[in-house]
C-alpha positions in Angstrom: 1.8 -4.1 15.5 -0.8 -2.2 17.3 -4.7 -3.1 16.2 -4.5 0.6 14.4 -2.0 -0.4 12.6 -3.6 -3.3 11.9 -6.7 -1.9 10.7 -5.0 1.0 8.5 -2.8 -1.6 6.8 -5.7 -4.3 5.8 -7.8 -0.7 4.6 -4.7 -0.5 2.3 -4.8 -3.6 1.3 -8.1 -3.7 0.0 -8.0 -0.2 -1.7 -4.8 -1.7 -3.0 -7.1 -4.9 -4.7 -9.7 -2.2 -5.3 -7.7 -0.2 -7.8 -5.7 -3.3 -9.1 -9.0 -4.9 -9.9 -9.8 -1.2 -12.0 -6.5 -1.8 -14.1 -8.0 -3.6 -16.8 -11.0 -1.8 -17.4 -9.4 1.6 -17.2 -6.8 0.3 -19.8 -9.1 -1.0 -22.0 -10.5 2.7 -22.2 -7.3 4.3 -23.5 -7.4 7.4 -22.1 -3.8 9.0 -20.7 -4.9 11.0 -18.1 -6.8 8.4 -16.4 -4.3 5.8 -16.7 -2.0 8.3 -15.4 -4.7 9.2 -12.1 -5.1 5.4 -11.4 -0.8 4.9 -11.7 -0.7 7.7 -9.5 -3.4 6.2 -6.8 -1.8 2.8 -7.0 1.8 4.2 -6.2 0.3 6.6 -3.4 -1.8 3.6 -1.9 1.7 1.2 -2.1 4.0 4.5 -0.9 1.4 4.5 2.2 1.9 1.0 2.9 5.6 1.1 3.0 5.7 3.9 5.1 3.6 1.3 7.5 6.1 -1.0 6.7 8.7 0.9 8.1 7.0 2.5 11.3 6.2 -1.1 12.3 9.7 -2.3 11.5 11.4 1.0 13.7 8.8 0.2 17.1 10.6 -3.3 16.4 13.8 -2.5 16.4 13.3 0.3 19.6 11.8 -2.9 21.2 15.4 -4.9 20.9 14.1 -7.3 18.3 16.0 -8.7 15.5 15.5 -7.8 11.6 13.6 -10.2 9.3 15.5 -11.5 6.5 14.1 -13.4 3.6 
């Protein structure tokens, strides 16, 4: 994992804790539209990550090394 990579994926990860940490409060409004914005922004933030996910997973596997398995 390059330091870029690095740095865009911990970014993610606290936007990601940002908006989780939002949930409640926006809920407790009960307004559709912005539960439906902040659903959105949390599957766009988690969509980004994967994509990560995967980019750092394919430079592995062009390197020669060996899927993770849980």
């Amino acid at each position: 994992m390059t330091e870029k990579q690095i740095t865009e994926l911990d970014t993610k990860v606290k936007m990601l804790y940002f908006k989780l940490n939002q949930t409640y409060e926006i809920k407790e409004k009960r307004e559709r539209q912005s539960l439906e914005r902040h659903q959105s922004s949390i599957t766009s933030i988690v969509s980004a990550m994967d994509t990560l996910k995967a980019a750092v997973e394919e430079k592995k596997f062009t390197k020669g090394e060996r899927a993770r398995t849980r």
